[in-house]
KEKETOR-861727 format. One line per 4 residues: their letters; for each residue x, y, z negated of C-alpha. Coordinates in nm, 3 decimals, decimal comma, always signed. Each point is the difference from the previous one (the first is absolute). Example, Ala and Ser with C-alpha at 12.3 -4.5 7.8 and 13.67 -1.06 7.14 Angstrom:
as	+1,230/-0,450/-0,780  +0,137/+0,344/+0,066 .
This chain:
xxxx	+8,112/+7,251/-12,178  -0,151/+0,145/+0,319  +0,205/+0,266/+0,149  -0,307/+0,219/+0,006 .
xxxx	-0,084/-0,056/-0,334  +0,314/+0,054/-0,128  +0,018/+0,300/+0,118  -0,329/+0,135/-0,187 .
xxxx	+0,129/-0,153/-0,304  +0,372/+0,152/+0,030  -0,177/+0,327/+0,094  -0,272/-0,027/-0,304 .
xxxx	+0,272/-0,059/-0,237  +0,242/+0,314/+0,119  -0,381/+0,234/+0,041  -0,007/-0,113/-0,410 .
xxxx	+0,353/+0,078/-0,073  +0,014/+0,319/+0,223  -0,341/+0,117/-0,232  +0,206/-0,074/-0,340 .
xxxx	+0,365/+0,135/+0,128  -0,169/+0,267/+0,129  -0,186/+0,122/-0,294  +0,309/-0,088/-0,263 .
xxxx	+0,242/+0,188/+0,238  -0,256/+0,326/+0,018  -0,027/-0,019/-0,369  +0,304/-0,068/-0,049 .
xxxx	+0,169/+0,295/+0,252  -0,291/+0,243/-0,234  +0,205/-0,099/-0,344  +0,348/+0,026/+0,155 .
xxxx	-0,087/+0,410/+0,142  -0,093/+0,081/-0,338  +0,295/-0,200/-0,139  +0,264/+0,141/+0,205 .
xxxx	-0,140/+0,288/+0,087  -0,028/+0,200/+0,336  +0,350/+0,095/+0,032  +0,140/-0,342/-0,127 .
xxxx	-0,232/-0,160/+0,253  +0,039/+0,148/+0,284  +0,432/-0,048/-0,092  -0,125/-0,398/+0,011 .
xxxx	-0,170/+0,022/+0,333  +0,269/+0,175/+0,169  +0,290/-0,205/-0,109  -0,232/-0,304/+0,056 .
xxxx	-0,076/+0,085/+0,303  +0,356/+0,033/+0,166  +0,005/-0,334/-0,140  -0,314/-0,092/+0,181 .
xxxx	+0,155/+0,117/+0,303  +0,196/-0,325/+0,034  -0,253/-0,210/-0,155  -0,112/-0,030/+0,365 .
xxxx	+0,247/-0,293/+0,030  -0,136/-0,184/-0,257  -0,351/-0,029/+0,225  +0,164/-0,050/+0,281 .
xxxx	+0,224/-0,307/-0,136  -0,348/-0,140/-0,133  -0,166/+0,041/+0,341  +0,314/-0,161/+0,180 .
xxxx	+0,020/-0,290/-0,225  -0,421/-0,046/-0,042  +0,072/+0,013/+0,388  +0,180/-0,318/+0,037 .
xxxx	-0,111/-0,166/-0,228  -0,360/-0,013/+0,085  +0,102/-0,069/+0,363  +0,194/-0,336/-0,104 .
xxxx	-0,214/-0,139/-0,229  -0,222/-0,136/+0,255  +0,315/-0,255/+0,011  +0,019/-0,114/-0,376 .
xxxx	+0,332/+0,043/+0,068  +0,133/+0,011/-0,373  +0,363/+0,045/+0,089  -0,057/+0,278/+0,251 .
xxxx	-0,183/+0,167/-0,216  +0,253/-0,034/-0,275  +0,271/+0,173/+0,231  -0,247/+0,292/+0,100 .
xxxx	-0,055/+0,056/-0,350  +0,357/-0,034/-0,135  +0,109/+0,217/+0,235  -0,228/+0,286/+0,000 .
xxxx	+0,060/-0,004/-0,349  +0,416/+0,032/+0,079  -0,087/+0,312/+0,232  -0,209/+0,101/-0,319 .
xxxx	+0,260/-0,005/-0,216  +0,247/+0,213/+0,264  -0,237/+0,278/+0,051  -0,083/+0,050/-0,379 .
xxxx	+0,351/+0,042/-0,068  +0,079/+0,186/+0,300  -0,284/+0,243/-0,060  +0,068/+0,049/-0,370 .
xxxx	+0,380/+0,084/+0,080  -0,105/+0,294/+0,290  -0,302/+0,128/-0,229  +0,256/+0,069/-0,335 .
xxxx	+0,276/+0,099/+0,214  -0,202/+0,275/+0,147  -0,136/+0,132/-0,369  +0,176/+0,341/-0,003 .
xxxx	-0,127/+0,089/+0,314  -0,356/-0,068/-0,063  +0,013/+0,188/-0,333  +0,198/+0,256/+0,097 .
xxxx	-0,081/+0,086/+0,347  -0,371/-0,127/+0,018  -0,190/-0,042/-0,267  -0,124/+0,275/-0,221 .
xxxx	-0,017/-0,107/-0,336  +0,036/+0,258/-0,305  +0,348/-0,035/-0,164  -0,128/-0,079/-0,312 .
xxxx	-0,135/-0,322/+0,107  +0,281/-0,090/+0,275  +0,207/-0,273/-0,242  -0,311/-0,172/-0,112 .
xxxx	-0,094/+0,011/+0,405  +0,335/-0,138/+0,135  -0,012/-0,278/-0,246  -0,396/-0,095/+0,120 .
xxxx	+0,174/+0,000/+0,335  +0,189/-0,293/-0,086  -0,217/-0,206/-0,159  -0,278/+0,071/+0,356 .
xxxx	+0,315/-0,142/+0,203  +0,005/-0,280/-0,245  -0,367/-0,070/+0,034  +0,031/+0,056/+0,376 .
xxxx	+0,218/-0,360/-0,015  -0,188/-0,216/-0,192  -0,327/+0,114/+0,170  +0,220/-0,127/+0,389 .
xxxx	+0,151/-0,271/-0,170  -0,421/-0,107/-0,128  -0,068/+0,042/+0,337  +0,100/-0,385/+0,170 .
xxxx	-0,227/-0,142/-0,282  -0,271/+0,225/+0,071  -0,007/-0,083/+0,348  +0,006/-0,363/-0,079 .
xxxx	-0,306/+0,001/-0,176  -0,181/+0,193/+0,289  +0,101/-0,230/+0,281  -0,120/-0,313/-0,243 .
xxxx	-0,317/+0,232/-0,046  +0,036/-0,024/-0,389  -0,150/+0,306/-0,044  -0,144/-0,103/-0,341 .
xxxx	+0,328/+0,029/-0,206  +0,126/+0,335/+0,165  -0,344/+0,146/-0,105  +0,061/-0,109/-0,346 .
xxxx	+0,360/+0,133/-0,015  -0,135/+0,281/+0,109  -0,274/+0,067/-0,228  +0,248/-0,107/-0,272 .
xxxx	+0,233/+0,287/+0,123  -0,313/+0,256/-0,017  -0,071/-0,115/-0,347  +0,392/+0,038/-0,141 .
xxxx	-0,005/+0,357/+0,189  -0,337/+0,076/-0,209  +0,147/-0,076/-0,332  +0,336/+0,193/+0,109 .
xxxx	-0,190/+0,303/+0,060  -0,223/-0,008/-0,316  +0,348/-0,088/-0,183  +0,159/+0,310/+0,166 .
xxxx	-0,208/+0,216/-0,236  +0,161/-0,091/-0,319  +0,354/+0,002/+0,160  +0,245/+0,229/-0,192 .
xxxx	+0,257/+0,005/+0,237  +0,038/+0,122/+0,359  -0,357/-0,143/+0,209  +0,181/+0,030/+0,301 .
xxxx	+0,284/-0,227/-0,066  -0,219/-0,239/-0,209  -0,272/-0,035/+0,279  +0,249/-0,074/+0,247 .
xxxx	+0,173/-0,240/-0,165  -0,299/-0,185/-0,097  -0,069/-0,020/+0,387  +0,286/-0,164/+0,103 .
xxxx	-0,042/-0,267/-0,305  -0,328/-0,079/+0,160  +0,125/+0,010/+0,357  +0,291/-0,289/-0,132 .
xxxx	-0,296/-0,218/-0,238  -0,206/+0,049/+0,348  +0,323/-0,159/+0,217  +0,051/-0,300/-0,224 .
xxxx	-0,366/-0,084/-0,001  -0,014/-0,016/+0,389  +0,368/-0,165/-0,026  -0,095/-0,252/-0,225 .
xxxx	-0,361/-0,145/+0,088  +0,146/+0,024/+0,382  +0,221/-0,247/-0,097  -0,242/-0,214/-0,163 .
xxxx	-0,288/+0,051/+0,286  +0,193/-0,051/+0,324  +0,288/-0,254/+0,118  +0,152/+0,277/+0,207 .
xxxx	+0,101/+0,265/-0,270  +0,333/+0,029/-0,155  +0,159/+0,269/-0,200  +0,350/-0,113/+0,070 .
xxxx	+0,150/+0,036/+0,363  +0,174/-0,268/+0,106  +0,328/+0,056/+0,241  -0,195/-0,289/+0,233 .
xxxx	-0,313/+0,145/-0,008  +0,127/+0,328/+0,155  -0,109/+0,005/+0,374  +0,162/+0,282/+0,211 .
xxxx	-0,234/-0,061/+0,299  -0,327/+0,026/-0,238  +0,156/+0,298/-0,164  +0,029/+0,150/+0,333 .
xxxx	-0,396/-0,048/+0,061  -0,077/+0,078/-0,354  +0,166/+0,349/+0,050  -0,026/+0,106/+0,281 .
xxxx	-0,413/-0,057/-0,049  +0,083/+0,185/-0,324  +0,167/+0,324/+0,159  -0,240/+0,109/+0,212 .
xxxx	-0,280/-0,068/-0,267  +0,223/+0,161/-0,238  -0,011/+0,282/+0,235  -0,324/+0,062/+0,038 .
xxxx	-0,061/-0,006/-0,399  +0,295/+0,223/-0,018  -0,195/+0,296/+0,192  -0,360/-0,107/-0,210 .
xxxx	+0,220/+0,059/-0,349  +0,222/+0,268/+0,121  -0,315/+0,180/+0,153  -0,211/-0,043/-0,335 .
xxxx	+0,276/+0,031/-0,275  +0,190/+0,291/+0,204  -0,271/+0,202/-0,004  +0,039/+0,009/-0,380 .
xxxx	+0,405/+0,103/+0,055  -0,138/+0,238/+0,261  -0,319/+0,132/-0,243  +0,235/-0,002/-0,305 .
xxxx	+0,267/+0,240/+0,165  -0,246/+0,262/+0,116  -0,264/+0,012/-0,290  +0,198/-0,220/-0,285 .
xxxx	-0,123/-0,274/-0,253  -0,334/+0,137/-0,078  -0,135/-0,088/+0,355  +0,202/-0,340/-0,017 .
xxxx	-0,209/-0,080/-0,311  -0,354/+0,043/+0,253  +0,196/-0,178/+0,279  +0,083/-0,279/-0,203 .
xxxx	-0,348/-0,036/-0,152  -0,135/-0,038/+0,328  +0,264/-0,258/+0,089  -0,141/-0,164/-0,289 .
xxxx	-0,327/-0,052/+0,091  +0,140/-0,035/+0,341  +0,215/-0,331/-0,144  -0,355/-0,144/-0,180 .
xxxx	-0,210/+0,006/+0,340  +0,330/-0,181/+0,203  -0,076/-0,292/-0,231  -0,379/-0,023/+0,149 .
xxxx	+0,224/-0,002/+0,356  +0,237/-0,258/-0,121  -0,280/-0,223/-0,108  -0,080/-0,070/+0,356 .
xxxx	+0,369/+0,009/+0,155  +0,085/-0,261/-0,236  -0,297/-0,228/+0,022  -0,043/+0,036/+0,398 .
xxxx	+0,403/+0,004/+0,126  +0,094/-0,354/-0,150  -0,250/-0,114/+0,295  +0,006/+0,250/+0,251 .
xxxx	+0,400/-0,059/-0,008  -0,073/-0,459/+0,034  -0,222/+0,117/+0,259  +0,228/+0,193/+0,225 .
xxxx	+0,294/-0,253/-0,083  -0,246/-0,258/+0,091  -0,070/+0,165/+0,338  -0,353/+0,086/+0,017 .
xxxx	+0,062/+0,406/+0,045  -0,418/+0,025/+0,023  -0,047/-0,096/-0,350  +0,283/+0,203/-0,085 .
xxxx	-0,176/+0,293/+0,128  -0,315/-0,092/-0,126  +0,128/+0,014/-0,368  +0,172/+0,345/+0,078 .
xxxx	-0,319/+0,176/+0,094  -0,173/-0,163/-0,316  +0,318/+0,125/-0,213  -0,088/+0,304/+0,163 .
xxxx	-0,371/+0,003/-0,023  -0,016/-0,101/-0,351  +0,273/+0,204/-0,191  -0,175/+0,364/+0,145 .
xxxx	-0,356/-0,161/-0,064  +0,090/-0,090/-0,416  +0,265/+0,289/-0,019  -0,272/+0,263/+0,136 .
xxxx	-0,227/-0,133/-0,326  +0,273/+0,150/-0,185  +0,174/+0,315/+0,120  -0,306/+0,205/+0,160 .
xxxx	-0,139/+0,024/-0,340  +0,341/+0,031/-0,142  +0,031/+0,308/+0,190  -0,290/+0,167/-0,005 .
xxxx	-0,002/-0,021/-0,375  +0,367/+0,026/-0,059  +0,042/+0,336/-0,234  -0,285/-0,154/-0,251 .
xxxx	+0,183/-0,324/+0,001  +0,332/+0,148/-0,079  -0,116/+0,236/-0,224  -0,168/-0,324/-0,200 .
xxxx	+0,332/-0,222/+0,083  +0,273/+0,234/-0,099  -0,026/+0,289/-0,309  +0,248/+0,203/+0,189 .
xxxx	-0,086/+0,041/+0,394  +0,365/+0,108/+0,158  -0,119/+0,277/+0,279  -0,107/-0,115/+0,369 .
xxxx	-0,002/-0,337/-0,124  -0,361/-0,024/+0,110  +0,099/+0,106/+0,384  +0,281/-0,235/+0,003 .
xxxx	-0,201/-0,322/-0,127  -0,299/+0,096/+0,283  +0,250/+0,055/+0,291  +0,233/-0,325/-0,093 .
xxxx	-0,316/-0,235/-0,070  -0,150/+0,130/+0,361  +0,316/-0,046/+0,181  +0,027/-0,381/-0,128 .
xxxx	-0,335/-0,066/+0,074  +0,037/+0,086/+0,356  +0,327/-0,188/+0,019  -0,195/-0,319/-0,080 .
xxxx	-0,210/+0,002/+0,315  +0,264/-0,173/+0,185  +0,217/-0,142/-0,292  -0,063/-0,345/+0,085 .
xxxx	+0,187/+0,077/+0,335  +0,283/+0,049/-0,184  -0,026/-0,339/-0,146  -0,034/-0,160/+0,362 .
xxxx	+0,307/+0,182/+0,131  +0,192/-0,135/-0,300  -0,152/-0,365/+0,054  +0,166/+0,043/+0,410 .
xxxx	+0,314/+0,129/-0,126  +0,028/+0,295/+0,244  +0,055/+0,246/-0,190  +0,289/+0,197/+0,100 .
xxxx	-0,250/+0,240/+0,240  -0,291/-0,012/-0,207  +0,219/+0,133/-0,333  +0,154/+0,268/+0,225 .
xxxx	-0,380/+0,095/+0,126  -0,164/-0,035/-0,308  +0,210/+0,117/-0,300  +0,268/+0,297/+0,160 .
xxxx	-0,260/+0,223/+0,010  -0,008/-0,022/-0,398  +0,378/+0,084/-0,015  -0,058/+0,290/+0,222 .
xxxx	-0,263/+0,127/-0,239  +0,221/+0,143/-0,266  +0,198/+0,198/+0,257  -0,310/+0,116/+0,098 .
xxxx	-0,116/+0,082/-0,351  +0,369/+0,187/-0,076  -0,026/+0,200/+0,301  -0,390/+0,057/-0,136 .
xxxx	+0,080/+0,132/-0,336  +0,316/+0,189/+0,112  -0,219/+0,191/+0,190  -0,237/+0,082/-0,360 .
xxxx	-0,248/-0,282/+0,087  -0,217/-0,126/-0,290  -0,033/-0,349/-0,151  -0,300/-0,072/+0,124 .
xxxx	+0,098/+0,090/+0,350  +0,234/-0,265/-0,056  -0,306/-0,263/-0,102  -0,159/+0,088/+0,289 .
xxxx	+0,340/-0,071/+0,241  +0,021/-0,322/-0,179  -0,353/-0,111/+0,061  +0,048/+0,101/+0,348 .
xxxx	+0,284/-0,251/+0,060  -0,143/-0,248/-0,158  -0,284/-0,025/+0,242  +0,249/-0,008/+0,287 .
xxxx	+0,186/-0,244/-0,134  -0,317/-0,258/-0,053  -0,097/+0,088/+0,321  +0,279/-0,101/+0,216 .
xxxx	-0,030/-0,348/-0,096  -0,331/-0,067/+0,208  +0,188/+0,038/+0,353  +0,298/-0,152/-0,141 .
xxxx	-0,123/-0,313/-0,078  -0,210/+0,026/+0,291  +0,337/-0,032/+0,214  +0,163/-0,255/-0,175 .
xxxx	-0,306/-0,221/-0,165  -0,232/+0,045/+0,248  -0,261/+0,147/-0,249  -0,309/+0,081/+0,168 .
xxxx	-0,068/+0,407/-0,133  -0,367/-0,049/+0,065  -0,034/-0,261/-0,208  +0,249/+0,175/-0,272 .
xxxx	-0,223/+0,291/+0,027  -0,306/-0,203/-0,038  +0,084/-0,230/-0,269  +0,222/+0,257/-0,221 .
xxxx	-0,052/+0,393/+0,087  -0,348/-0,004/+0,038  -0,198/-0,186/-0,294  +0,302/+0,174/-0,194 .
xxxx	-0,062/+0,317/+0,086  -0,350/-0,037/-0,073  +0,006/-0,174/-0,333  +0,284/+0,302/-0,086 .
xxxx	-0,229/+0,255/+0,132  -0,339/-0,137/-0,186  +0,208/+0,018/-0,318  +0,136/+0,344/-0,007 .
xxxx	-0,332/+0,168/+0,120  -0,185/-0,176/-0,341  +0,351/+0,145/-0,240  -0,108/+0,321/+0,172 .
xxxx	-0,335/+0,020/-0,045  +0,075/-0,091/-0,347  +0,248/+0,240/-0,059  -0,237/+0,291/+0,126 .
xxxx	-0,329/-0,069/-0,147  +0,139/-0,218/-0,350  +0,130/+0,232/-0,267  +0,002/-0,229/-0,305 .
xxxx	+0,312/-0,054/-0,249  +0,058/-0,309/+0,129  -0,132/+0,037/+0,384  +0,336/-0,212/+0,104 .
xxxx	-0,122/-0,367/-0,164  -0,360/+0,087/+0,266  +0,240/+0,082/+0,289  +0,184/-0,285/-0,070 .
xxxx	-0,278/-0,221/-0,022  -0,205/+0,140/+0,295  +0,329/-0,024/+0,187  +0,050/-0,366/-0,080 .
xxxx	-0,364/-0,085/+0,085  -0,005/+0,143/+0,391  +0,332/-0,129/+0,042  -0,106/-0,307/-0,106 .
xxxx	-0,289/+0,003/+0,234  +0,162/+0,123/+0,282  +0,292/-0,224/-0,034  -0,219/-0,364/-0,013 .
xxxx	-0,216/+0,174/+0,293  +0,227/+0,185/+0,218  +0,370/-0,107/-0,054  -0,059/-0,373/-0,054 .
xxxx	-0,108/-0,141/+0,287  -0,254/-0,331/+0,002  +0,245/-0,276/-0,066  +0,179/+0,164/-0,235 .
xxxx	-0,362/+0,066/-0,219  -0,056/-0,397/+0,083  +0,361/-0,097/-0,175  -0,040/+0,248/-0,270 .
xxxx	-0,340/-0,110/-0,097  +0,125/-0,368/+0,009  +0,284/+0,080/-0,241  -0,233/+0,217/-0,202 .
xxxx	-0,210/-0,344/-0,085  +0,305/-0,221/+0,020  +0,174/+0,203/-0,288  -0,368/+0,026/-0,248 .
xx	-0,078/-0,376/+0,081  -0,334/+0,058/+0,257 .
């Protein structure tokens, strides 16, 4: 298949899996709140998300193995491949059970010293604990697979998994309802059952699909020199998604000691919708990286580029569609979504779903940094300043700051952060800013801007019932037209008009 056209088709077929995964997982995360309720909910998005603060390593293994793989396989070279793959999945296998031991050795001191949890519900608590370390492992030990699929650009049979997974998680949280014993403990036990059924499915179709996947390590097959690459890669990466998940899931250790489980609950509900509108992001990473990766291991750094300002370009252009009207019509929405609204879950949702969107205007930079393997200054650049956030926030709050004070800090970092990346790639790429600013900022910005003055003018002067399904719409019409006019630029209309006919048979 044409590497261009591939690409439309992997990214069509995650756009219509990100739609249903998204819409099963909102439903879904409606029926748990009033299953669990408040106080049993925001328990679960605490505990998970101490959890969730190593789950960084789990992205970063994928990235490091997706990585090398997609920069050998210009070679065909089965048996390299086979020892990349066997062992990143050995290094796998190490961390998981390296993590899991430090994460239930360190129990009392969470419960005891950090989290507060009302004693009534601390055994039932502690025991969720364990089974979130246990779904921690099998969701790194998934990970080898997962990557192995990305770097062959199989994007087809994650997306079904995936969907799959929403469905399951559906049924689980209509089931939850009729459960006579304790939610809490059932729901998260279901979870992990679906995080193992999700493993063997990657496991065992990997193993059909692709010469170079094993599940057993062989002692001959274990490389020191490649493990050295592999991790090395892998810590710095690791790193960086260290200070993303300690940033974003410390905040709710930080929020839960100063205002308690109640604003957890609205913190994790934003994190929620936060998770459904990553998918639209990972859409593009995974149908664009395979190639820009081949590309730069294939040594033509322009093209690289060239695919890292459309990465760019094109995940703020379809994103904006999404999360200006998102936010300018967020309390109707949750009020329609969830039939109990946790407090200040409104302000969170607008303030996280801004920050991301302005993270994405130099995302695909990210990508071609990772593609050059420099990383070591670009994670230290890029991602402390998220780490130093939550000092910032403790000092904050210490001092009686507010929670939305603490929005707007994180919003403000953000920014910085995406920022950065411009002169930093600049200096080691040779990215031309003009051109960055051309292509990228600039039909962005005005596509972005176009979009948010309709949801306001729609907000103002439309006081139906239902005035959200108009913004929507309007929304999605002048983003439309400003995107095929303004962000696309004339050979990119040309291609998309020639797959347009290709696909209907003109």
């Amino acid at each position: 298949m044409d590497p261009a056209k591939r690409i439309i088709v992997n990214t069509g077929v995650q756009y219509v899996k990100a739609i249903i995964t998204t819409c099963l997982s909102l439903y879904s995360t409606r029926l748990i709140l009033d299953a669990l309720n408040v106080n049993d909910f925001g328990i679960y998005s605490v505990i998970a998300g101490v959890i969730a603060m190593l789950g960084f390593i789990t992205n970063a293994l994928i990235i490091t193995t997706q990585r090398y793989l997609s920069l050998n396989k210009a070679n065909e070279d089965t048996l390299l491949m086979r020892k990349l793959f066997s062992n990143s999945l050995l290094i796998h296998l190490v961390f998981g059970l390296l993590i899991s031991i430090i994460l239930l050795s360190i129990e009392g001191l969470l419960f005891e010293h950090i989290l507060n949890i009302e004693a009534t519900r601390l055994p039932t608590a502690k025991t969720v604990y364990v089974i979130a370390v246990f779904m921690l492992f099998i969701t790194i030990l998934s990970s080898p697979f997962k990557a192995l699929f990305i770097a062959h650009e199989n994007i087809i049979f994650i997306s079904l998994v995936e969907i799959v997974d929403s469905i399951i998680k559906v049924l689980l949280a209509i089931g939850l309802a009729y459960v006579t014993r304790d939610k809490l403990l059932v729901y998260a036990s279901m979870l992990a059952l679906i995080l193992v059924l999700n493993l063997l499915a990657f496991g065992v179709y990997g193993l059909i699909r692709f010469k170079e996947c094993s599940i057993i390590i062989r002692r001959k097959a274990i490389d020191w020199s490649c493990i050295r690459n592999l991790t090395g890669f892998a810590g710095w990466t690791t790193y960086g998604m260290a200070c993303v998940a300690a940033r974003n899931q410390g905040t709710a250790v930080v929020l839960n000691h100063f205002f308690g489980t109640v604003v957890n609950a609205a913190y994790g509900v934003a994190f929620q919708i936060n998770g459904a509108i990553v998918f639209l992001v990972g859409s593009i990473q995974n149908a664009m990286n395979p190639q820009l990766m081949q590309a730069e291991g294939a040594g033509d750094r322009n093209r690289m580029l060239q695919m890292a300002i459309k990465q760019s370009k094109f995940s703020v252009a379809i994103l904006s569609l999404v999360i200006i009207p998102l936010i300018a019509e967020m309390p109707t929405i949750l009020g329609l979504w969830l039939k109990v609204v946790p407090e200040g879950t409104s302000m969170f949702c607008r303030f996280i779903l801004f920050a991301f969107l302005f993270d994405q205007i130099t995302l695909g930079l990210s990508s071609a940094n990772q593609a050059m393997g420099r990383i070591r200054l670009f994670t230290l650049l890029t991602y402390t300043p998220k780490l130093l956030y939550l000092v910032v926030i403790w000092l904050y709050l210490t001092k009686g700051g507010n929670a939305e004070g603490v929005m707007i800090l994180y919003v403000i970092v953000e920014c910085i952060v995406a920022l950065i990346r411009i002169p930093y790639m600049k200096y080691k790429a040779g990215l031309r800013m003009k051109e960055y600013a051309y292509e990228v900022m600039l039909p962005t910005a005005i596509q972005a801007v176009a979009i948010a003055g309709i949801c306001w003018l729609c907000t103002i002067y439309i006081t139906l019932s239902y005035r959200f399904i108009i913004t929507i719409a309007c929304a999605l019409t002048i983003g439309v037209i400003t995107g095929w006019w303004v962000v696309l630029n004339s050979p990119e209309r040309g291609y998309t008009v020639q797959m347009i006919k290709k696909t209907i048979g003109i």
